[in-house]
C-alpha positions in Angstrom: -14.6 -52.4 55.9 -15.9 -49.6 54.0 -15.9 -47.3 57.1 -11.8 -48.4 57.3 -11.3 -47.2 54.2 -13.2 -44.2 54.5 -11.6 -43.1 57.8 -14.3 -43.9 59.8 -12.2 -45.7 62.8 -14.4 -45.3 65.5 -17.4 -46.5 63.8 -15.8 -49.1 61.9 -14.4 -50.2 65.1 -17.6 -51.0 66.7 -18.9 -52.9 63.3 -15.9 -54.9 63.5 -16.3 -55.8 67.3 -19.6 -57.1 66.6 -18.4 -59.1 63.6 -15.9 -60.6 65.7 -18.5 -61.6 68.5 -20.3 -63.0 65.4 -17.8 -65.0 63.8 -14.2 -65.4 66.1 -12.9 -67.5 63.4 -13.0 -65.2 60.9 -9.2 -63.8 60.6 -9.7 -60.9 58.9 -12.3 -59.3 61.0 -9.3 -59.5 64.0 -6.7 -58.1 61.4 -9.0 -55.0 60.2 -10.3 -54.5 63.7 -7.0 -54.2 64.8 -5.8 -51.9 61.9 -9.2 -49.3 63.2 -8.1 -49.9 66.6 -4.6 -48.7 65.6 -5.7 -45.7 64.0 -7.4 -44.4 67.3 -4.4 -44.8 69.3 -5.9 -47.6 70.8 -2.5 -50.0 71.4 -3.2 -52.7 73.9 -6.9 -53.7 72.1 -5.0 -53.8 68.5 -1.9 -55.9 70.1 -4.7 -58.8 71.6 -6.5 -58.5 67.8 -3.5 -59.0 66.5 -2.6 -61.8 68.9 -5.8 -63.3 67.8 -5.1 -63.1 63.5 -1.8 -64.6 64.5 -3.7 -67.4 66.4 -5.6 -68.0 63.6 -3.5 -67.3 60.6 -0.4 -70.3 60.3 1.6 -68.5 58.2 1.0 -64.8 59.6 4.7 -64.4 60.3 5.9 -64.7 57.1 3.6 -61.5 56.1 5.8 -58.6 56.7 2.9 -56.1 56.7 1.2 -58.2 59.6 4.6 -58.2 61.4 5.4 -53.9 60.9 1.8 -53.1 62.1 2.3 -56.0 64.9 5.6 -54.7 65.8 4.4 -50.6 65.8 1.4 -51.4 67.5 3.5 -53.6 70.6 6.1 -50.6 71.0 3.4 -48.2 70.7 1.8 -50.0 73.9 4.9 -49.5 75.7 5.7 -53.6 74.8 9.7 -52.6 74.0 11.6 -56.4 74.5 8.6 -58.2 72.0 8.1 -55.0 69.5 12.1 -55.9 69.2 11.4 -59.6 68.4 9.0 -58.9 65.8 11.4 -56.6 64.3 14.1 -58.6 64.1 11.8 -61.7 62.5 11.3 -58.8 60.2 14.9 -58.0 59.4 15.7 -62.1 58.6 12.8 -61.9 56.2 13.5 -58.8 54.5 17.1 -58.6 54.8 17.5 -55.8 52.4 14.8 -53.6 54.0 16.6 -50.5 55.2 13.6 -49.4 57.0 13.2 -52.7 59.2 16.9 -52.2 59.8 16.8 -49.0 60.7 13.7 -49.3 63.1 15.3 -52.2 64.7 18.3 -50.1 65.8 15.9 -47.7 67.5 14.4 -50.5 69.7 17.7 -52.1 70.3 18.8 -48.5 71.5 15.3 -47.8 73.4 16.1 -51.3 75.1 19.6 -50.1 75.9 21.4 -52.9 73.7 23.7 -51.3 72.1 25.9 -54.9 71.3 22.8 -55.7 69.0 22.1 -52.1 68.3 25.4 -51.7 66.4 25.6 -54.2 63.6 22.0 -52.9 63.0 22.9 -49.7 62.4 26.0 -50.9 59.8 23.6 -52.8 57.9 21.1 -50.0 57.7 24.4 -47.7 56.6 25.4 -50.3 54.3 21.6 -51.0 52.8 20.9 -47.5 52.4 21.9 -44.7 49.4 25.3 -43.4 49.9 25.5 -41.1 53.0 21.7 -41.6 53.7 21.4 -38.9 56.5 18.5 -40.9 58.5 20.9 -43.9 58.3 24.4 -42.6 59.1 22.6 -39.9 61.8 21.3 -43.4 63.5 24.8 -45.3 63.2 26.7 -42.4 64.7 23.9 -42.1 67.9 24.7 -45.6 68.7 28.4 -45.2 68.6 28.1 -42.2 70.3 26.4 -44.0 72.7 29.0 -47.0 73.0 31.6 -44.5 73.8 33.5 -44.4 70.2 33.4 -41.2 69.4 36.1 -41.1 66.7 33.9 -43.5 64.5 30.8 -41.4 65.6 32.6 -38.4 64.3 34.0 -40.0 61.0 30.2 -40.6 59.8 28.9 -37.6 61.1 31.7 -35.5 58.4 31.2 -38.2 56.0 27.4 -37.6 56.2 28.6 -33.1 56.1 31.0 -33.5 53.3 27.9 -35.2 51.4 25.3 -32.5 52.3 26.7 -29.4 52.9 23.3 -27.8 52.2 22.3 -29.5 55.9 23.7 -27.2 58.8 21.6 -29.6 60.9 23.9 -32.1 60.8 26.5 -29.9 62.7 24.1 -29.3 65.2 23.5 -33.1 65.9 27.6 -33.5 65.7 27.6 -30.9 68.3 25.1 -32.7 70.0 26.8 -36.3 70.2 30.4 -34.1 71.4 28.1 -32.5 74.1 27.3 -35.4 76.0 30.5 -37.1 75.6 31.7 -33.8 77.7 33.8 -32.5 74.5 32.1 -29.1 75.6 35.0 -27.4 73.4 34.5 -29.1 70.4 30.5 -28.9 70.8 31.1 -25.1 71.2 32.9 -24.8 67.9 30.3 -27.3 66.3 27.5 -25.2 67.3 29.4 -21.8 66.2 30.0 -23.1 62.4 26.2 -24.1 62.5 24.5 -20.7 64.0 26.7 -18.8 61.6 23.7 -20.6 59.3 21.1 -20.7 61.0 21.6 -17.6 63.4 18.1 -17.8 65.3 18.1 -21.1 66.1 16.8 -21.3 70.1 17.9 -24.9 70.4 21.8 -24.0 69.0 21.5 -20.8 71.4 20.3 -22.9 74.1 22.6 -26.1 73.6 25.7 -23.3 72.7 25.3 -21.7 76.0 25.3 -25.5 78.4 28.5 -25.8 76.1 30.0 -22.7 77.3 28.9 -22.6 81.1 30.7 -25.9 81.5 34.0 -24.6 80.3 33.3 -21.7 82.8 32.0 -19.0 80.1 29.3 -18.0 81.9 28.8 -14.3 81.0 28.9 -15.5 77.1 26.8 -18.8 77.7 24.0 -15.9 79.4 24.1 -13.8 76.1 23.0 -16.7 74.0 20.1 -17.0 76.4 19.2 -13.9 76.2 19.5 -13.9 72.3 16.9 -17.4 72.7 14.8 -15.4 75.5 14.5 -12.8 72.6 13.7 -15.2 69.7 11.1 -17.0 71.8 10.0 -15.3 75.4 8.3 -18.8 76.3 10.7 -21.3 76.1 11.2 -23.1 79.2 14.4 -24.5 78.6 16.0 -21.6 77.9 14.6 -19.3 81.1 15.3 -22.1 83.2 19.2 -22.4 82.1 19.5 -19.0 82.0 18.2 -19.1 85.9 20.9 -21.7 86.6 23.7 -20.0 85.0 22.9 -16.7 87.0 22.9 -18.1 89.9 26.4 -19.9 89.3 27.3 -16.2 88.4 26.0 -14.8 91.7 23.5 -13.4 90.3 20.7 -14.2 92.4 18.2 -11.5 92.0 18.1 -11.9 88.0 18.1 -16.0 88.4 15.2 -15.7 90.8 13.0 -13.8 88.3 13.9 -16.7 85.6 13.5 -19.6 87.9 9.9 -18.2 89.7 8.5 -17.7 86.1 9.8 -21.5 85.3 7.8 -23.0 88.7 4.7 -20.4 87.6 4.3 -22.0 84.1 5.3 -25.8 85.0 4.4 -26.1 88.9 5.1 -29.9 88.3 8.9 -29.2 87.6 10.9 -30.3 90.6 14.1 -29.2 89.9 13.1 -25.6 88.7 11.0 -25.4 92.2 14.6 -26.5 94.0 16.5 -24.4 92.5 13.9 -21.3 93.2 13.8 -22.5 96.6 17.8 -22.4 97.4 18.2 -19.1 95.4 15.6 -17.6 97.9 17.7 -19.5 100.6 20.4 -17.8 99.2 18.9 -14.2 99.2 17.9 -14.6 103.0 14.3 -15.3 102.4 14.3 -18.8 104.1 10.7 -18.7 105.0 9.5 -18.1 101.4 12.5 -21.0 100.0 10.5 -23.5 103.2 7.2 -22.0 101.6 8.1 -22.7 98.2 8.8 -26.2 99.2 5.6 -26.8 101.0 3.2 -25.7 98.2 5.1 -28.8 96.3 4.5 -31.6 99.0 1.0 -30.0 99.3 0.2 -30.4 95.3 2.2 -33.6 95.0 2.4 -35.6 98.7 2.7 -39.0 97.2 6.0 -37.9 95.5 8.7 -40.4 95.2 11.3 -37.3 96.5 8.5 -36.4 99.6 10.9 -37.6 102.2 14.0 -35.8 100.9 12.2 -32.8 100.4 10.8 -32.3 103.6 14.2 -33.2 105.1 15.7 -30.3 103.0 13.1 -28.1 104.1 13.5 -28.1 108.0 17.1 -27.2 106.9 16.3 -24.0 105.0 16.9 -22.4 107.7 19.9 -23.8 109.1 22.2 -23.2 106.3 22.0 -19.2 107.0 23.7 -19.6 110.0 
């Protein structure tokens, strides 16, 4: 136990996994064992030590530290539906706790219920300090997510009216309008917040998807180029900036983004498609098949394989 306290996971660990061959019984030695076990990342052994304190310990869910580290260790271990039931055993014994609340609506959204994820949400709005940005940014993701984006939007400029020191919040509006295809009102979202913050790469970057689905394309490429110039290594950015040349026609420049996208992330599917048509598309069909080929070679088990080869014997073809 002194090693846990000192930091000493690993070695405490092993001291504890001994103890617990020693004496199974012994509740504590599963509950500190899983605590070291926790600490080293090591989900799935701290879930079953867990599993065993609770086996031995009547009462253990009425202890609300045991059930947070039970429920951070089962969604840490990928263990989403039963991290969820913990949760929410934690939520009816500490109804006032805003951050049980508020982690609860994350798994309800992470388990795609947003019917449960909602009240969770209001009662996290409702428990926390007036305009609490973690809570209202929550409440308006879920009903951003459910579709009612006039709510969504009421919190959101209740939460900007209360902090107008946060330009992030205008960003993370812009964000919710984006992928409810308000590509408009995202764009004017995103220009209010990079008049703040003017070298933000993710604005730039989300500012230009905004505009190239309205059609702007030559303005959506000069915030790449702006992001390209504030950071020469983001991904994101070259790689939208390929796509949108290409829509523009501009194959030559989109070919030099996209081959520099498959060069630093070979695993990235879609950037090696893309390369591959705009090659198609410059008349270099054997080096588009080629391109293809070096994929199914790296990755020959992938789930696309089939597709892929299919679209490679029709490189060719779709010159003619």
């Amino acid at each position: 136990l002194a090693r846990l306290a000192q930091g000493r996971y690993a070695s405490a660990r092993d001291d504890l996994q001994a103890g617990v061959r020693g004496d199974p019984r012994r509740a504590l030695l599963w509950y500190n064992l899983a605590v070291a076990h926790a600490n080293l990342e090591q989900d799935a052994p701290a879930v079953e030590a867990l599993q065993r304190y609770r086996e031995l310990v009547a009462d253990a869910d009425a202890d609300p530290t045991f059930l947070n580290l039970y429920a951070m260790v089962l969604e840490n271990s990928g263990q989403l539906a039963e991290a969820r039931a913990v949760r929410e055993a934690l939520c009816a014994l500490r109804p006032d706790d805003l951050t049980a609340w508020l982690e609860l609506t994350a798994l309800c959204v992470a388990t795609e219920d947003l019917d449960a994820a909602l009240p969770a949400a209001k009662r996290a709005w409702a428990l926390g300090p007036k305009n609490d940005v973690r809570a209202g940014v929550l409440l308006a993701e879920v009903l951003a997510q459910r579709g009612e984006l006039l709510e969504c939007v009421d919190v959101m400029s209740e939460l900007m009216l209360a902090h107008p020191e946060n330009p992030k919040l205008r960003a993370i509006l812009a964000e919710f309008l984006y992928r409810a295809k308000h590509y408009a009102l995202a764009e004017t979202m995103l220009d209010r917040y990079l008049e703040r913050v003017p070298d933000d790469v993710q604005g730039l970057t989300r500012r230009a998807g905004a505009r190239a689905e309205q059609g702007k394309l030559k303005e959506a490429v000069l915030d790449l180029d702006r992001a390209l110039e504030l950071a020469p290594a983001d991904l994101t950015s070259r790689y939208n900036r390929g796509l949108i040349l290409m829509r523009a026609g501009r194959l030559t420049l989109a070919l030099g983004d996209l081959a520099q996208v498959v060069a630093a992330s070979p695993a990235d599917l879609n950037a090696r498609l893309f390369y591959a048509q705009t090659l198609n598309l410059l008349g270099r069909p054997h080096e588009a098949r080629a391109t293809v080929d070096a994929f199914l070679r790296a990755y020959p088990e992938h789930p696309q394989a089939p597709e892929l080869r299919a679209l490679n014997a029709g490189f060719p073809r779709l010159l003619r």
